[in-house]
N, C-alpha and C positions, 0 to 999 in steps of 0.2 A: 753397235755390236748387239748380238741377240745370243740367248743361251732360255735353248728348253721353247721357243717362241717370246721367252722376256724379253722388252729391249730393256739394254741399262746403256747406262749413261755415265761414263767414265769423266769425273769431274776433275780437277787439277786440286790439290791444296799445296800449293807453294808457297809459302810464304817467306817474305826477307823483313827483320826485325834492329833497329838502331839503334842501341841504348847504352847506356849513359846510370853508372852507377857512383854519386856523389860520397858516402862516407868512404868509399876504396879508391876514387876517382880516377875509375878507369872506363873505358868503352867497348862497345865490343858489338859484332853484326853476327846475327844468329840467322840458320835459315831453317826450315821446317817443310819436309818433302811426304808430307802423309802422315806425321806423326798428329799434328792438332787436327781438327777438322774445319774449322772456322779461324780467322786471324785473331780475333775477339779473346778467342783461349789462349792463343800464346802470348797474346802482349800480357793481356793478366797474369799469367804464368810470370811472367817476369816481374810484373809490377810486386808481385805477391815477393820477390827476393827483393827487393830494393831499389831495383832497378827505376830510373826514368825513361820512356820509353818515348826519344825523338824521331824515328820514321817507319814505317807499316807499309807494308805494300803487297799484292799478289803478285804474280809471275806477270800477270798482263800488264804490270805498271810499272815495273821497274826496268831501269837496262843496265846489264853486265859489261864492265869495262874491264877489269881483269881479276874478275871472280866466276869462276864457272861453277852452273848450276848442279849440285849434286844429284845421286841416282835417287830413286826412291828407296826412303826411308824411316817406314811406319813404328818404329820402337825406336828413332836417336832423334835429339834436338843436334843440328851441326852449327858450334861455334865454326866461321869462316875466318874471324878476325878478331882482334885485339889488344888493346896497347892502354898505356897511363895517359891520364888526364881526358877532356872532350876529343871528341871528333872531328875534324876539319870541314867545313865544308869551300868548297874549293871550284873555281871553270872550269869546263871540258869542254872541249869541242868534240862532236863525235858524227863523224861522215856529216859537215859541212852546218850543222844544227850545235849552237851554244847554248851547254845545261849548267843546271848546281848540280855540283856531284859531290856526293858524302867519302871521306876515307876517315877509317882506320887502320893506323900503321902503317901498311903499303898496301894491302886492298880499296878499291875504290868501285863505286857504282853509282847511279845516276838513282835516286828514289821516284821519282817520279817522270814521265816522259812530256808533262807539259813544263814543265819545271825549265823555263829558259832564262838563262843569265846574260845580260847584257853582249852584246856582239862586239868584235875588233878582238878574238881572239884567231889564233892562229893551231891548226893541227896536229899533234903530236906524233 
């Protein structure tokens, strides 16, 4: 894209956040569509409230299994998810590829795309 003869260079910050808050022990998936700029800021953001922060990923690393990615948005952190106690992590098979996929509550997503869980499952 060009404006004025500038090129810019429209960069993604999506980020999907796992965490894990021990004295309330609950868990919760946050995503971040423009609001941080770097993922470095939001985990700390978190860490700085109590949170323990078990998985980070960009848009390019992780896969949605039945969380859809929200619009952009530069002024809100979006809880996706949330429930008591840890997070599960749990097999997916997904178009014929076995992952770990992380839930909480009843959202679930794949944090990572090399992330393969042993094979002999079956597709949902």
């Amino acid at each position: 894209m060009t404006l004025s003869g500038r090129k810019i260079i429209m960069k993604s910050n999506y980020y999907r956040v796992t965490v894990y808050h021990p004295a309330e022990d609950i868990s919760a998936i946050f995503d971040s569509n423009g609001y941080y700029d770097k993922l470095w800021q939001l985990s700390s953001a978190l860490l700085q409230k109590g949170f323990k922060v078990l998985e980070v990923a960009s848009d390019e690393k992780f896969l949605d299994v039945n969380i859809e990615r929200a619009e952009y948005a530069p002024d809100k952190l979006i809880l996706r998810a949330h429930c008591k106690g840890q997070p599960e992590y749990v097999p997916r098979l997904l178009d014929g590829v076995a992952y770990t996929a992380i839930k909480v509550g009843d959202k679930i997503y794949i944090p990572e795309r090399q992330c393969r869980f042993p094979t002999g499952l079956q597709e949902e």
